[in-house]
Each structure stands twice: as C-alpha cells, then as structure tokens.
C-alpha positions in Angstrom: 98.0 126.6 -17.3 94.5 125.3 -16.1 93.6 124.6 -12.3 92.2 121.3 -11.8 89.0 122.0 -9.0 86.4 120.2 -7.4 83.3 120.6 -9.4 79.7 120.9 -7.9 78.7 117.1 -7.1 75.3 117.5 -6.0 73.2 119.7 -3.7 73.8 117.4 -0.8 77.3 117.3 -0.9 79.8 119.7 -0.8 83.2 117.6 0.5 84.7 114.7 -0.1 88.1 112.6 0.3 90.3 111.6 -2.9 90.0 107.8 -3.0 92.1 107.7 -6.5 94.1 109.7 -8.9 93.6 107.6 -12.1 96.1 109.8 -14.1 99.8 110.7 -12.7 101.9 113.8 -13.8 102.7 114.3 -17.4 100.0 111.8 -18.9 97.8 113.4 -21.3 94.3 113.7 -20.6 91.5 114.4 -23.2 88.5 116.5 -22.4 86.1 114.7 -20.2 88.5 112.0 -19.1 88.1 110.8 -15.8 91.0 112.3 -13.7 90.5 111.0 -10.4 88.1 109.2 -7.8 86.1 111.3 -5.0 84.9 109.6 -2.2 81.6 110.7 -0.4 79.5 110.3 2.0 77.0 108.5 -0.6 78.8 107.0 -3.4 82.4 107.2 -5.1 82.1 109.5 -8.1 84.6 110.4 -10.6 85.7 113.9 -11.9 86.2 114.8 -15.5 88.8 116.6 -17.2 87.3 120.2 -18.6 90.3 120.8 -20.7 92.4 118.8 -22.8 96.8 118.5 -21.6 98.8 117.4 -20.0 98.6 116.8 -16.3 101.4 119.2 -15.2 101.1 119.2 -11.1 98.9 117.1 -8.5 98.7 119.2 -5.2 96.5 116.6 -3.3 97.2 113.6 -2.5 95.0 110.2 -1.9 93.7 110.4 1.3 93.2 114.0 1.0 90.1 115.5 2.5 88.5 118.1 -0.3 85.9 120.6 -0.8 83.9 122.1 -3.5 86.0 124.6 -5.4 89.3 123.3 -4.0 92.4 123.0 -6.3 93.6 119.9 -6.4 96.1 120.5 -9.7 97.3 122.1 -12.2 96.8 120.5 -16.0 99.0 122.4 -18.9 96.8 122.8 -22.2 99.9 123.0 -24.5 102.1 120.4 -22.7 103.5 117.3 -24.1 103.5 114.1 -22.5 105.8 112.9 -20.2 107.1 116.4 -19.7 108.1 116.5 -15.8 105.5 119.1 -13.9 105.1 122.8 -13.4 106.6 122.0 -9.5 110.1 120.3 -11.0 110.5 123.0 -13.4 110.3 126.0 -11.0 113.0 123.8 -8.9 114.8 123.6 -12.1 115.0 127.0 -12.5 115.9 128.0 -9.1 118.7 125.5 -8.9 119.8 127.3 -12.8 120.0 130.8 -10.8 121.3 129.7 -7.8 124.4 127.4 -9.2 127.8 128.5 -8.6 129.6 125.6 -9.3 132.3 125.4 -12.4 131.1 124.3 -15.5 134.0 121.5 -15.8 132.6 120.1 -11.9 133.7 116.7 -11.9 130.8 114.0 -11.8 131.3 112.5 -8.7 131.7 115.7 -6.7 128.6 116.6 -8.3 126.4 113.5 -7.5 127.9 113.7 -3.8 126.4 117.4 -3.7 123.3 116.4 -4.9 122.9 113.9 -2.2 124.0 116.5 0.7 121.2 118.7 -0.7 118.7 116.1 -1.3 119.5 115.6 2.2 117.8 117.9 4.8 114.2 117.9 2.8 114.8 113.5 3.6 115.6 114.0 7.5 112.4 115.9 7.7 109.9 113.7 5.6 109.8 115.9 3.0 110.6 113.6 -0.2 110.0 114.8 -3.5 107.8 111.5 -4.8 104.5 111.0 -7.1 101.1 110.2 -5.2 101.8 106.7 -6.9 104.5 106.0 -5.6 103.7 107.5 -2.0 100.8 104.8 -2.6 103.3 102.1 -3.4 105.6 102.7 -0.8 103.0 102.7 1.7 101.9 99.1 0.5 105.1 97.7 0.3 106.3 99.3 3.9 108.9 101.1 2.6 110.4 104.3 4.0 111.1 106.8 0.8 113.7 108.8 2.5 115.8 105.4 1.6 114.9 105.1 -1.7 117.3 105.9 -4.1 115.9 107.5 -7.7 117.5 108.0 -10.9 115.7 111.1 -11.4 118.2 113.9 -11.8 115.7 116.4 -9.5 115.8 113.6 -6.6 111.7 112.9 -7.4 110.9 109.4 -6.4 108.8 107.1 -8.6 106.9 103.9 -8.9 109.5 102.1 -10.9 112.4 103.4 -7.9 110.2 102.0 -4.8 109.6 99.1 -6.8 113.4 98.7 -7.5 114.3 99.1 -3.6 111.7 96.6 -2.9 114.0 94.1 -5.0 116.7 95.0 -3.9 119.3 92.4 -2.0 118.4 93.3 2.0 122.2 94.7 3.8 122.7 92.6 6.8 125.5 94.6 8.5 123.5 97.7 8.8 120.5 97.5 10.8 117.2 98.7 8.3 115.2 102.0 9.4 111.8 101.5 10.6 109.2 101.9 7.9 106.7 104.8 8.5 103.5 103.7 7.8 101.1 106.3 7.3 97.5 103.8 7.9 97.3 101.7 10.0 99.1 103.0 13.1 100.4 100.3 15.0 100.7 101.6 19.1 99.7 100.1 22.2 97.6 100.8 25.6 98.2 102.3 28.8 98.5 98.0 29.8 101.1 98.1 26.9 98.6 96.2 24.5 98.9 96.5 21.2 96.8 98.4 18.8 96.0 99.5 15.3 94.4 103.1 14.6 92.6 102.9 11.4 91.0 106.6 9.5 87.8 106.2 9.2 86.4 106.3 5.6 84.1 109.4 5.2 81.6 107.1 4.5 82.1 105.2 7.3 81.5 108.5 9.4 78.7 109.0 8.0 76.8 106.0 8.5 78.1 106.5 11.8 76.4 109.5 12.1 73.5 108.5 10.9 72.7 106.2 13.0 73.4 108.1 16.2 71.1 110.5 14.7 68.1 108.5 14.1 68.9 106.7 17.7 68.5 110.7 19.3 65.8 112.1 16.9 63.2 109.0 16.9 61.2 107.5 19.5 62.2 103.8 18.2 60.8 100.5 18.7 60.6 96.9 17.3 58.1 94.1 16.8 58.9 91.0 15.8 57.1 87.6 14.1 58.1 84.9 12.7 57.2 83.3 9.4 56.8 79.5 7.9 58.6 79.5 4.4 57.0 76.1 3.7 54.8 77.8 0.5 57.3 80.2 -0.7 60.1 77.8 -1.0 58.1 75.3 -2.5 56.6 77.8 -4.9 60.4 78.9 -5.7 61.2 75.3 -6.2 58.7 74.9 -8.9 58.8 77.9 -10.9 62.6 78.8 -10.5 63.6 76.9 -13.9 60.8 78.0 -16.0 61.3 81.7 -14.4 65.4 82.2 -14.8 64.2 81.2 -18.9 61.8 83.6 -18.9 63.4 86.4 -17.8 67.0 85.8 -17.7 67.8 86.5 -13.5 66.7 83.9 -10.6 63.8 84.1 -8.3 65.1 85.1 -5.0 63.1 85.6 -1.7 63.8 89.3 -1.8 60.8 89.8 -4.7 58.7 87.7 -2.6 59.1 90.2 0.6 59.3 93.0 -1.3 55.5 92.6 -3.1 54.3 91.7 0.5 55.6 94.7 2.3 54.2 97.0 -0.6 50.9 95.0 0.0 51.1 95.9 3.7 52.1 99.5 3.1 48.6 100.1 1.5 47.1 98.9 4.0 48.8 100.5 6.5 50.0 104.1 5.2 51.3 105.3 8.2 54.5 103.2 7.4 55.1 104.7 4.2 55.4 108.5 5.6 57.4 110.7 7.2 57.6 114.0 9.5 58.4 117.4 8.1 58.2 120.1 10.8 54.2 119.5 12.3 53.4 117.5 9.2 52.8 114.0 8.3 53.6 113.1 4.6 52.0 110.1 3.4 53.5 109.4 0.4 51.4 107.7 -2.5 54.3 105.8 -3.9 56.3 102.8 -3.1 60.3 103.1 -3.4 61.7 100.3 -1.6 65.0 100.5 -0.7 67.4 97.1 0.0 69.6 97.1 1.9 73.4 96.2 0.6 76.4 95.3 2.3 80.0 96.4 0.7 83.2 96.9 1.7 83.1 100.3 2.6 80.0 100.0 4.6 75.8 99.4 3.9 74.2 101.1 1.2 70.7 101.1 0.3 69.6 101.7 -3.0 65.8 102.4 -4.3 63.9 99.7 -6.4 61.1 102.4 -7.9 58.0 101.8 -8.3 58.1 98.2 -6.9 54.1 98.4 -6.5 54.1 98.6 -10.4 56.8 95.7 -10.8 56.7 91.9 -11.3 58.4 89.7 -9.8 61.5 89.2 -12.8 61.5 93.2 -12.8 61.9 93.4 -8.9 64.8 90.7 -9.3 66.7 92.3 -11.9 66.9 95.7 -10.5 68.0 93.8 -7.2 70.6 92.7 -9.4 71.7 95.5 -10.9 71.7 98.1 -7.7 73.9 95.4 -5.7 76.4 94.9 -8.9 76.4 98.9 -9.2 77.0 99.3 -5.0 80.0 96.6 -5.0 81.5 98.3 -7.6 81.4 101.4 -6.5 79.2 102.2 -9.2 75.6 103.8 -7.9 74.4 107.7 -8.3 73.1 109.7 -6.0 69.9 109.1 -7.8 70.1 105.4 -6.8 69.7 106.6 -3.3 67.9 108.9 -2.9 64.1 108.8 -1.9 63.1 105.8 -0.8 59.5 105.2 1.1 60.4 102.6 3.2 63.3 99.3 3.8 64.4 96.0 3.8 67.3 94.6 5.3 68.8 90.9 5.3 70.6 90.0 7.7 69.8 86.4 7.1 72.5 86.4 4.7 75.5 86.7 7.2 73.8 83.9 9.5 71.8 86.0 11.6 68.5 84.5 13.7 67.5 88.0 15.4 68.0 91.6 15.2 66.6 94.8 15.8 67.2 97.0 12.3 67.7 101.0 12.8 65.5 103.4 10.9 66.9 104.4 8.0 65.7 108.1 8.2 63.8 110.2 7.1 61.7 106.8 6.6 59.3 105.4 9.5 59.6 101.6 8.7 61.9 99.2 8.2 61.7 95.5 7.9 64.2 93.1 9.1 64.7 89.6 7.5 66.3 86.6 9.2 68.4 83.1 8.7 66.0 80.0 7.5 66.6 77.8 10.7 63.9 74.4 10.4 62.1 73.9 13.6 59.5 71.4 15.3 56.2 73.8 15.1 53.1 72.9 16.8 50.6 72.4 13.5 46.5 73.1 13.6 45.9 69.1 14.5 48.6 69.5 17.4 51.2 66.8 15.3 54.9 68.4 15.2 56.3 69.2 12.0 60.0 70.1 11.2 59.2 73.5 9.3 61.8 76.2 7.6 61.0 79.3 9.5 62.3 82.6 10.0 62.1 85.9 12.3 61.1 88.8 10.8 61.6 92.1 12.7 59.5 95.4 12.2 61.6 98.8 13.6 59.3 101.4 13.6 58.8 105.3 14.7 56.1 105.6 17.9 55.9 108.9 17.0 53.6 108.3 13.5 53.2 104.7 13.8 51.1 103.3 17.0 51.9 99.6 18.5 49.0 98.1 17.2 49.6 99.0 13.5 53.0 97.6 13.5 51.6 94.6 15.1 48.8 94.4 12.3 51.5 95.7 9.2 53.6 92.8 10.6 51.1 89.7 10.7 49.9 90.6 7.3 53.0 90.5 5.5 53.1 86.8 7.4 49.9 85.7 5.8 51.3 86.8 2.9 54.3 85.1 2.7 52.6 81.9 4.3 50.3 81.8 1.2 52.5 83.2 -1.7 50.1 82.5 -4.8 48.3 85.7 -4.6 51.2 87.7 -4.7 52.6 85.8 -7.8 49.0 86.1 -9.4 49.2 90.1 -8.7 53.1 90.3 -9.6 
C-alpha cells in the first residue's frame, strides 16, 4: 500500500486547499495520472500519481486545507478495480470478529440490525459516504444521514443521493432541514439575514496582498486622459489585413502595451524595484496584464514585450487570458513581471485608482471609451472618443514629476499611433 502525499509545488508555496479529486475510490490510476486538483494561492495545479493501482482510500476531502508532505490517501499497487477501500475492509473485518449472531439470522432481523447500528455514527454526522457524493449532496441540499444506500457496509454513494433526490417527497412527515456545509445561511443581531461564504485561498491572498502593498508603499496616482481618435482609426484600417496576417485581432491592449515599454525607457525608475537599501533597475520589459476570473485577478507576464510586434503581443494576450480562465497558468506565467496594466474599461469603468502590484513600482490603469465635446487647437468643439488613463505609482523611487512626464508621453503616443506600429 502506497501513501498518496503532497508533492513539493514550488519554492513559494508550501499549502494549499483541494479544489477536486478527479479519481474516486477503487478506480485505477496509471503512473503520472492526474489524481486531484490543488488550489493555491497562484494557480490551480494538478498532482500526479507516482505509482500505478488502485485508489484504495481518500483521507481528505474537497475543501480540505493541505500542506506539503501531507497524506491525503492511500493508493493499493496490486489492487483491482472497483475493489471497496482499505477503510471498508478494516470495518469488514472488525464487524467478521465481533459478530455473534447465528449463522441461520433471518434477513429482516438482520437488515433491522444493521440499521440500529448504522444508527448512532448518522445522529452524530458521521456518515460513511465518498467525497463525490458529499459533493453531490451538498449541491442538491440534501442531508446524507437520510439517504438510504444499498451498500451492504452503510457507505453512501453518488448513484444513492442521486436516487433520494428522485425520490417521491412524503407529505405526512415533515422533511429534516438540509445541512449545508457553504454557504451558511444566519442572520444579524437586527435579525437580517445573511450568507457566510469561505474564502478561497486565493481570494485570501489577493486580499492580503493588497493590504500589504497599501502598509508597505508610500502610494499615489496621476491621472490623464487620452483622445483615441488615431488609434481607433488606425485599428479600423488595418484590423482585416492584420487578423489575415497573423491569425488573432488587433486589440488596444498591444497598442498600450508598446507605449508603456516606450515610456519605461525613458523613464527607468518605473521599471524597478526596492531590495533592502537598493534600487534595481531592471533592463528588461515583462509586462504583466491584468486578468479578471472567477476566482479573482490574475496577472500573467507577456516577456519580452520590448522585443514583440504587435500580432506577437496580441496572441500571447490571448493565450495567458485562455490559460487564467481555465485555470490553466504556471507559476512561471506569473512570475516576474517589470511593471502592469490593468483594464478596467472593460467592466464599464470611467475612473479608478489601480493598487501596486508589488514588488513592481508602476502600474497603469486603463478606462471606458466615453465620446466627449473637447475644446480642439482652433477653439471649434469636436465630439471625440476619449479615455482616462491612471498612473499608480511608489513616492518612494518614483518622484511626482516623472510620473507626470511617464504619463503624458505614453498620451502622445497613443495620440499619434504610427510610430509605434512602424517600431512594432
């Protein structure tokens, strides 16, 4: 018999919570099958089988906070499949050693005894059931400790919660409340009611995070706005031809993201960070975007965007925000960026003040496209698309004046886009 364990994830991270067992007990496994899903604080991964078996025992359940080392099962090299797990058998053999009753025990006295000693372990919560179907009572409501199973140990499965669920509804006797593990319905001191939700460990982190950067930084934000006449005309015209070429659409993102790199050699400061009494400027440009999922913002790394064209900027845009949706990204994708973008715009907003995304200095907040009358040169009013860009930066490297400056040049930029097409 094997123990299933945590393995090492990464230098960074040593915990995590178990989103998913994507194998049940008695399923065979081959080695380097993917066993079950481990949720982060960076990214979901998956952990691999090292042995070829059969799964004979899962000890933690979904939801689970783990560690590194931790067992989480037990996996049996020369087991068959479908053969029940190392927990029913030792339960087998107890109930073998402890039985007294005749040999000749008629049925139904027998099934009646059964039930008183399936009993007790019910009244206290304690059902013998699979993680799945734990997981599928909980999604259907359902209380297990009224579940009836056909499994001859009392263990409750998928296909027995599923069969409740069916089940006609008894009117004469009034139905026990479902115990719902998340979310936890309760109410106020003002009798208001409420739902308490567990954070997910990502969630927490972020959280964290962000508090963190709020304490350790000496924060502030400029702002500016931008006319996105030229670069939505320019889009207009070479979309078609582009999205031929090179097989993924010209979006504003590439367009912001060759303008900050511009600005960040300009202005260095922007692209550093503190180590102890130390600036480092670093000499490279990993941008990361910014990525809203369900679980929370992301932001992965496009490297080497200074070295990029546009169609290469766009497709790893692409790809990191397919790879973040799904659940998909590696620490790598994460790791070591230089400096940020973040679009709000695409949520509606006009105006914001982005947070730091630390250990960075600089991050840079797009907005909604909102047309408005703007004063032109020759004092006529013209009905242009515009939109507020924000600049969040750290006084402690990064003086007013430079995030004034980094700011206005990424708007002439962007207000004449043709150069940075020509260099892309």
């Amino acid at each position: 018999m094997q123990e299933i364990k945590i393995p090492e994830l990464a230098e960074s991270i040593t915990e995590g919570t178990i989103a998913e067992w994507l194998v049940k007990e008695g399923d065979k496994v081959e080695k380097g099958d993917a066993i079950v899903e481990l949720e982060t604080d960076k990214v979901n991964v998956e952990v691999n089988s090292e042995f070829s078996g059969v799964i004979a025992e899962i000890t933690s359940n979904e939801g689970e906070d783990v560690s590194v080392g931790d067992i989480i099962g037990k996996l049996d090299e020369n087991g068959e499949a479908g053969v029940s797990s190392g927990k029913e058998e030792s339960k087998t053999e107890e109930a073998d050693k402890n039985e007294e009753a005749p040999k000749e025990e008629p049925k139904q006295e027998a099934s009646e005894k059964n039930k008183q000693e399936a009993a007790p372990e019910q009244s206290n919560g304690d059902v013998i059931a699979s993680p799945a179907a734990r997981k599928r009572a909980r999604e259907l409501g359902i209380d297990l400790s009224e579940v009836q199973t056909r499994d001859p140990l009392g263990r409750v499965r998928p296909d027995d919660v599923n069969a409740h669920n069916n089940a006609p509804k008894k009117e004469s006797a009034p139905s026990k409340p479902a115990k719902k593990e998340e979310p936890k319905s309760e109410k106020t001191e003002f009798d208001k009611p409420v739902e308490r939700v567990k954070m997910t460990r990502r969630r927490q982190t972020i959280a964290k995070n962000l508090v963190e950067v709020q304490h350790n930084t000496a924060m502030l934000t400029t702002f500016n706005e931008v006319d996105m006449t030229s670069v939505m005309e320019l889009r207009k015209q070479r979309k078609d031809k582009f999205l031929e070429k090179n097989g993924v659409k010209l979006g504003f993102m590439s367009f912001f993201a060759k303008a900050v790199v511009g600005a960040l050699k300009e202005f260095p400061l922007l692209n550093a960070e503190i180590q102890g009494n130390e600036l480092v400027i670093k000499k490279f440009y990993d941008i990361g975007i910014a990525v809203s999922t369900d679980d929370g913002l992301v932001v992965p790394v496009v490297r080497d965007a200074d070295r990029k064209d546009f169609a290469g900027i766009e497709q790893d845009i692409v790809d990191l925000g397919t790879k973040a949706r799904d659940n998909k990204l590696s620490l790598n994708d994460l790791q070591g960026g230089s400096f940020t973008i973040t679009n709000g715009g695409t949520f509606g907003s006009m105006m914001s003040t982005p947070i730091l995304n630390a250990p960075q200095v600089g991050i840079l907040g797009m907005h909604n496209i909102i047309k408005r009358p703007i004063a032109m040169p020759d004092d006529s009013i013209e009905v242009r698309p515009m939109m507020y860009i924000a600049l969040s930066y750290d006084h402690r490297i990064v003086d007013g004046k430079e995030a004034v400056q980094f700011l206005v040049r990424i708007k002439e930029m962007l207000e004449d886009p043709y150069d940075l097409l020509l260099e892309g």
